[in-house]
N, C-alpha and C positions, 0 to 999 in steps of 0.2 A: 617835717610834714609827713603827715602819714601816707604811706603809699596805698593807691587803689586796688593793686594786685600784690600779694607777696607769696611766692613757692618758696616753702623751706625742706631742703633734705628730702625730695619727694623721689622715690623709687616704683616703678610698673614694672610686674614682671605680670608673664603667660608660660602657662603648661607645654610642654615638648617632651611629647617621651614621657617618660617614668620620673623626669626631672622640671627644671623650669629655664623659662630664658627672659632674662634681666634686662627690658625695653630701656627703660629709662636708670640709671643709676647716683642716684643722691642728688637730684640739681639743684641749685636754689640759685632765684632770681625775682628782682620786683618789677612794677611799671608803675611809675607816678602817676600822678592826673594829670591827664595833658601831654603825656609823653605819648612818644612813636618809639615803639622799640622793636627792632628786625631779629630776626632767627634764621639762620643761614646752616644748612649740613646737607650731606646728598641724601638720595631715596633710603630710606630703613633706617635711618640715621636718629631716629626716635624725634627729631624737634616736631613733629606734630602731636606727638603725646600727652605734653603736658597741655595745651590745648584743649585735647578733646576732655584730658580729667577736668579742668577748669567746665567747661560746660557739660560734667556729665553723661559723658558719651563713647565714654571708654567698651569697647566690645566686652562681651556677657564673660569672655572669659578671660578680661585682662583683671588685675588685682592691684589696688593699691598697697606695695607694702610696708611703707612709712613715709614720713613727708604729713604738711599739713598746705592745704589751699585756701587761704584767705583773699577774699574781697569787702573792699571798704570793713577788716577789722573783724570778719565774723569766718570762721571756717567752715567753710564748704562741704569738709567729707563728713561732718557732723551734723550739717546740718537737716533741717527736718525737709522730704522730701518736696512737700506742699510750697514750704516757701523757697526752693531752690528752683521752681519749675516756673516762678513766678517771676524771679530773677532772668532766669532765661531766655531771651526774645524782648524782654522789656530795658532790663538793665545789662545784660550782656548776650553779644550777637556774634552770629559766625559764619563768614563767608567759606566754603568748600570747594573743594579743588576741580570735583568732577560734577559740573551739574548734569550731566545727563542722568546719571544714577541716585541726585539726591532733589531734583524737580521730579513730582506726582507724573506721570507718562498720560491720566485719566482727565487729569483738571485744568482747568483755561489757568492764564496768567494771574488774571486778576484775584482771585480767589487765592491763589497761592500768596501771589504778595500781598494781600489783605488778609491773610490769617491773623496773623503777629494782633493786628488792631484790633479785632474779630475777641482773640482770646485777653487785651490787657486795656484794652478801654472800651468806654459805651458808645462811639460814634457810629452813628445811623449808614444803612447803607451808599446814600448817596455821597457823605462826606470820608466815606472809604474810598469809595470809587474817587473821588479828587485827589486825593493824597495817594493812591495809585498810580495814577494816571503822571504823577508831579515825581514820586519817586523813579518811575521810569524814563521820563524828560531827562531829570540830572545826571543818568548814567549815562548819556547820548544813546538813546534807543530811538528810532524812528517810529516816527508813526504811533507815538505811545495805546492814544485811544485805542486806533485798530489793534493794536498788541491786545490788548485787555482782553478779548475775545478768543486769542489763539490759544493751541496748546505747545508742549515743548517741543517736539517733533517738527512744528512748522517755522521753529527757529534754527540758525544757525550755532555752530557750538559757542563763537561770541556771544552771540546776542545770548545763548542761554546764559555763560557765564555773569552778563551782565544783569539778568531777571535777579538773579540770585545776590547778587549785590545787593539792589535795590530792593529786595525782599530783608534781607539783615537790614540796614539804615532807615527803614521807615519808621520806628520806631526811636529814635535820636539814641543810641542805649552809650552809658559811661565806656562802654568800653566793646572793641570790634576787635572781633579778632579775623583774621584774614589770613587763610591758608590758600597761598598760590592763587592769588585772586586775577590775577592777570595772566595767566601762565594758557589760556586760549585765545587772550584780545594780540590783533594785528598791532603796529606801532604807536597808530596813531589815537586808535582805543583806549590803548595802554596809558598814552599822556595824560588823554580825560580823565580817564578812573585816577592814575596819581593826583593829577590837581583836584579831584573833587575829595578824597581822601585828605589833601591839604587844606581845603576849605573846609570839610567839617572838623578837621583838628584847630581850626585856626576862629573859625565862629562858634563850635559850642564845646568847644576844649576835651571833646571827646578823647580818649586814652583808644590805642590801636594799636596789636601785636601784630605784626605783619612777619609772616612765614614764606622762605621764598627762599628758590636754588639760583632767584639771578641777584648775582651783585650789583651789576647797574640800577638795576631797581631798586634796590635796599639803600645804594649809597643816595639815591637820588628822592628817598623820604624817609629813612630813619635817621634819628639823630643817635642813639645808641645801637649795637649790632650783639649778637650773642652766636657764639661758632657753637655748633652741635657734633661730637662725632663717634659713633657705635654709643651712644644712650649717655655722654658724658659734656659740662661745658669745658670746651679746652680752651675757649680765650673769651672776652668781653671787654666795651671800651665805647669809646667815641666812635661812630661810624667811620669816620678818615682816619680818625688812628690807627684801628686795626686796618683797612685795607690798606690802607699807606705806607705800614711800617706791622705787619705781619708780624706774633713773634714765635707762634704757635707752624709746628711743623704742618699739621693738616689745613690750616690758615694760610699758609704761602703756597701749599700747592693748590687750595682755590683760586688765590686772585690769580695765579700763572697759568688754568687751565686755558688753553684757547688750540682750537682745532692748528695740527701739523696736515704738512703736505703741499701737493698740487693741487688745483684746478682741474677738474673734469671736461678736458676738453676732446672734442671729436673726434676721430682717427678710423672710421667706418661709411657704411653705406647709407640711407632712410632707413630706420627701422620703424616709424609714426610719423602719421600725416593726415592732420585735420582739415578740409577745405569747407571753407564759407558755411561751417559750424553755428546752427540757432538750435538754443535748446529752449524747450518751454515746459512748465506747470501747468496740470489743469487746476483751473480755479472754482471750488465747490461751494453752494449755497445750500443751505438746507441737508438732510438725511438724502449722500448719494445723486445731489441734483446737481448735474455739473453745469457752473456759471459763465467759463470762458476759460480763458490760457493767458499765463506770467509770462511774457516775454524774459529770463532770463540771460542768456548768452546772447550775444548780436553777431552775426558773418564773421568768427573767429578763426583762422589759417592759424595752426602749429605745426614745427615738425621736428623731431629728434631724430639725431643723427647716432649708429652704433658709439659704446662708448662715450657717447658726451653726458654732461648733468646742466639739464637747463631747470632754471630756478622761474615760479611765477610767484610775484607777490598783490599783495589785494588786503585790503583791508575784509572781515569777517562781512560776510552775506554779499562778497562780490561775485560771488560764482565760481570762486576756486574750487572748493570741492563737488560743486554739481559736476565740472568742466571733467574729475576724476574718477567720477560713478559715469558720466556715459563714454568713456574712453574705457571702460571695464566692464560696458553692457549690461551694467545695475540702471540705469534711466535710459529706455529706449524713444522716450518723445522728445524727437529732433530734426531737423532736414539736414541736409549736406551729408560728407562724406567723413569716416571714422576708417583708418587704413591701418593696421598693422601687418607688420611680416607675416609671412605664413610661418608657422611653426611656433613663432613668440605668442606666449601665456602670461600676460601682464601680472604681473603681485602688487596688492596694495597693503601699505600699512596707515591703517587709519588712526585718525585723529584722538578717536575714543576710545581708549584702550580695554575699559573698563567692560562697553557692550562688544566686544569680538573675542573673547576669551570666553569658554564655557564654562559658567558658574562652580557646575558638578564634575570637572574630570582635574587629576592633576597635571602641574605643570611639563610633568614629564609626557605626559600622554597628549597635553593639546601640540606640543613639542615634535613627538613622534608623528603624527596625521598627516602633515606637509610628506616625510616619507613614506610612508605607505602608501598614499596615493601616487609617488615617485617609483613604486614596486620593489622598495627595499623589503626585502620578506625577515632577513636575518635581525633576529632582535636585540641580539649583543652589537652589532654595526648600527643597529637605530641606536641606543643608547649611546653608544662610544659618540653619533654622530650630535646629540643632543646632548652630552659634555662639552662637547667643543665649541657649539653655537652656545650656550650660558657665560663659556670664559670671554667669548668673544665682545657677549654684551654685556660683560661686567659683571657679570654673580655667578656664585660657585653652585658643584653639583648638588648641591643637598637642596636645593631648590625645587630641584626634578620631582619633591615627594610631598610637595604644598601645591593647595588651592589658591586660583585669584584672590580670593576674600583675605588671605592673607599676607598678600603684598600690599605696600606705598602704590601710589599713581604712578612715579617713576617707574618699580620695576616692570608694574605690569604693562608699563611702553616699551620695555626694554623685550620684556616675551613675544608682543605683537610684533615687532622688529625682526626676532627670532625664527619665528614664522614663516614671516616674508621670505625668509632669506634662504631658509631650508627650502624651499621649493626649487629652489639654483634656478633663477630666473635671467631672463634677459633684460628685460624692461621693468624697472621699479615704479610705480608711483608712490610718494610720500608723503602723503597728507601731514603735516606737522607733527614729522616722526619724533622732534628733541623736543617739543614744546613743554612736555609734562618733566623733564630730567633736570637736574641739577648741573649746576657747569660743568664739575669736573667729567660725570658720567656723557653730555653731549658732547666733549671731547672726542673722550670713545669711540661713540657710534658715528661721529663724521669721520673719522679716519678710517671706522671699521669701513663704510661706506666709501673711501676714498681709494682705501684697501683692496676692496673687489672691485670696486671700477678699475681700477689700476692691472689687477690679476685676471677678470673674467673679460675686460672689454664692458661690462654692465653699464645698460642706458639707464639713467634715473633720472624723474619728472620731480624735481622739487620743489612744494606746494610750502608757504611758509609765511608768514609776519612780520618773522624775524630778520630785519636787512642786514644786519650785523652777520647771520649768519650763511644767510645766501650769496654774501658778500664774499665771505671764505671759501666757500662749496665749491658754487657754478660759473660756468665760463659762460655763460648765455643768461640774462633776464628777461623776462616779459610781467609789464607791470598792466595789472587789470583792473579797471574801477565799474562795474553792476555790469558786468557781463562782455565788457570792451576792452581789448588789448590797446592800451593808451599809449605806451612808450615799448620799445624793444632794441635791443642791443648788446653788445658784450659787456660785464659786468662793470669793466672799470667803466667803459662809455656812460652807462647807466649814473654809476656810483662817483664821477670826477665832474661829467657832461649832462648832469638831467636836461633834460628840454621841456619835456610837461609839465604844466602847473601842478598837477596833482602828485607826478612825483619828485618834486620838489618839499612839497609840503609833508611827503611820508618819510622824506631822510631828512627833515628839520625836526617833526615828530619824534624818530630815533634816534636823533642826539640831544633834545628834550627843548627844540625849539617852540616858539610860540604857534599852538594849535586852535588861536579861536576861530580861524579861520572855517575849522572843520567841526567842531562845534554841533551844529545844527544839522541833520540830514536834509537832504533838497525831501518836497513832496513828491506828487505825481510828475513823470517823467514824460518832455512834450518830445515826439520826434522830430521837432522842428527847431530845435536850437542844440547845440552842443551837450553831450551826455552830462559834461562836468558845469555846467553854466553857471546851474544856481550853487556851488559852491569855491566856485573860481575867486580868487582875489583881484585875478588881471581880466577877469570879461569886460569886452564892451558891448557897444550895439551891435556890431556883426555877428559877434557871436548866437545871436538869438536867431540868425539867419541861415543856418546852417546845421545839416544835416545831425542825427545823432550821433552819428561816428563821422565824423571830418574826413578827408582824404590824406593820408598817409604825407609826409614831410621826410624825404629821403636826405638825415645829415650825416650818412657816409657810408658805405658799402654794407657794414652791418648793423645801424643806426638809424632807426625811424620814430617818428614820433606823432599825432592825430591832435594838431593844433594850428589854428588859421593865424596865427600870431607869431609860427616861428616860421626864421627865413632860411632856407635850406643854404 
């Protein structure tokens, strides 16, 4: 049978210097109809490349320098531009890594995910708007309608990642390609996007190259895998073949990467302390008319202790990262109290790496800033000092002399990291610092992280999705569902002992338990019943009687939980 994709012999190289540097070198590989085939290598590792040649999109100064691209039989680099632009968005689609930088910042929702229709069929405005409204339904997005109206900015970086989904799939296309499609959704986001990825493979036999640094992911919907590593394929096979039976050197030190060390645990005084923390949005109608205020956060208490890493998790638009912009005096509409040390100058590494990097300066220069506002004047000790944070996050000096534009997602997480770190801080926050890296590289940076906690005494606030990895991290969790600290305690209590329903269901989620549970977003939220109610599987009637945040369930000196159901 003919296959629907076939790369033969295909080479990308880009200009460097007076010479060239060889992205991709000779790969050849197919994807059937109907297959799921996975791409596995770390950041710069070229497996997005052949990707973006298949749709087109290779930057102005990358070259194809042999190889041929075939879909359904016809070659690609030959072919005529009219009918490859036509193919594109119809018959082949592509989800991206970063949506922040590849959602329009000017245009609502709707309008974005009804282009695709707009440019390859004649359906009338209103039957765009339905089939909007239905593609953002099946990615579990709340509230779809109301979305339709929004812009990106007033989404979360899930919820953006997920617009963009359902922006690719409205249009049914043979073939999706899916670059780190889940690499911003929480655990239990992540399940939905897998199964609905499974469902459209399974009802309209869609073909899907799925690109992706998590193993788990990959093992748990590709049925073939393809190792990528410095522009080369070193292994290919069955999914469980290869991670089961590894035979490739850079193939065994992926499935083995998994963070070393201790637990960050406390050994200091308070250095943060949140009391009965509400934060709110105002809510605008019209050009500047303000409508009223989003209750976000509810009576939130945190507190870090010198030296410790306390981990919160939350599913995407729970309020984690509002909770880290006003702990950093970026969102000052809130009541209650915000405490840090005197002296302590919080650092954040944020989630989007892509918007905190400046476009126009090089890597060495956004690099040095952190010192020089540190009053390092000596510019040989800035340098020497910004070789040394590069080896630390995993890429070498020559990096120093490149733009953002020319890094993977991963690295330019690994610079914003860099960053942080150069300011020799006290107190980290980490907005989903490993979210965009590939296994082996968040290896790295939780050790490097475990590293200075270990060396400096460093407090860090770890903001994250990933329970697998805040599982390794932090000696402390606090699990938060739309702005409510729902369960709290030490990690293994959390991780051996759940007590809440909800996080129960985000560590069944992450070991790829059954999520219909969560499925559907509650609507408007009543203050008069449990926060979690309309999504609860164990509600009863009392529950509907009770306040939005429950009273506190004390099941052991550092173990609490905000549930009328459990018995201390």
């Amino acid at each position: 049978m003919e296959p629907l994709v076939e790369i033969k012999n295909l080479s990308i190289r880009f200009p460097e210097g007076n010479s060239t540097f060889e992205a991709v070198k000779g790969i050849s590989f197919s994807i059937g109809k109907g297959e799921i085939v996975g791409v596995v290598g770390e950041s710069g590792s070229g497996k997005s490349m052949s990707a973006l040649a298949l749709m087109g999109l290779l930057p102005k100064d990358a070259e194809i320098a042999s190889g041929s691209l075939c879909f359904q039989g016809e070659d690609l680099v030959t072919m005529k531009p009219e009918k490859r632009r036509q193919l594109c968005g119809s018959k082949m689609a592509m989800v991206f890594q970063e949506p922040m930088t590849s959602l329009n910042p000017v245009l609502k929702i709707e309008r974005q995910v009804g282009e695709s229709l707009r440019i390859h069929t004649k359906l009338g405005n209103a039957e765009i708007h339905e089939r909007v409204v239905q593609a953002l339904s099946e990615v579990g997005l709340p509230d779809p309608e109301g979305l339709c109206g929004k812009y990106p900015h007033e989404l979360s970086g899930g919820m953006r990642q997920r617009v963009m989904i359902a922006q690719a799939m409205i249009n049914s296309p043979s073939l999706l390609i899916a670059d780190e499609p889940t690499t911003a959704l929480d655990c239990v986001v992540q399940a939905q996007i897998l199964e609905l990825l499974r469902n459209i493979h399974r009802t309209k036999g869609t073909s899907i190259l799925f690109i992706s640094h998590d193993l788990n992911v990959v093992r748990a919907l590709c049925s073939r895998v393809i190792v990528v590593y410095k522009g080369e394929i070193v292994e290919e096979g069955q999914t469980e073949d290869v991670l089961l039976h590894p035979k490739h050197e850079y193939t065994r030190h992926l499935v083995a990467s998994i963070p070393e060390g201790e637990k960050g645990e406390s050994s200091g005084g308070e250095i943060l302390r949140l009391t009965d923390l509400n934060v709110f949005y105002d809510v605008r109608g019209g050009l500047f008319r303000k409508k009223g205020k989003k209750h976000v956060i509810h009576d939130l208490n945190l507190s870090a202790r010198e030296g410790e890493i306390v981990g919160i998790v939350g599913e995407s638009g729970c309020g984690k990262s509002t909770l880290s912009k006003t702990i950093l005096g970026l969102h000052d509409n809130y009541t209650g109290e915000v405490k840090v040390r005197d002296g302590v100058r919080p650092q954040m590494v944020f989630q989007d790496p892509a918007g905190s990097l400046n476009p126009a300066r090089t890597i060495g220069w956004i690099l040095e800033e952190p010192l020089r506002l540190r009053g390092i004047r000596d510019r040989a000790e800035r340098r020497q000092l910004v070789k040394e944070m590069l080896e630390n996050v995993g890429l070498d000096e020559s990096f120093a002399a490149r733009h953002p534009r020319e890094l993977s997602g991963g690295q330019k997480q690994r610079i914003s990291i860099g960053v942080a770190l150069l300011m020799d801080p006290r107190l980290v926050i980490a907005d989903e610092p490993v979210s965009a890296l590939d296994v082996t590289v968040q290896s790295q940076i939780l050790n490097l992280l475990l590293k200075l906690h270990a060396e400096k005494q460093m407090t860090i606030l770890f903001i994250s999705h990933d329970l697998n990895v805040v599982r390794g991290l932090c000696s402390r969790v606090m699990v938060i569902y739309k702005g409510v600290i729902v369960e709290e305690g030490l990690a293994e209590e959390i991780y051996e002992h759940p007590a809440h329903p909800y996080t129960k269901l985000l560590l069944e989620a992450a070991i790829g338990g059954d999520t219909m549970e969560l499925d559907a977003e509650a609507g408007k939220q009543s203050a008069e019943k449990c926060i979690f109610y309309e999504r609860c599987p164990k509600r009863r009637e009392a529950c509907a009687h009770v306040p939005l945040s429950p009273e506190a369930v004390q099941l052991s000196r550092t173990h609490w939980a905000r549930c009328i159901q459990i018995e201390a």
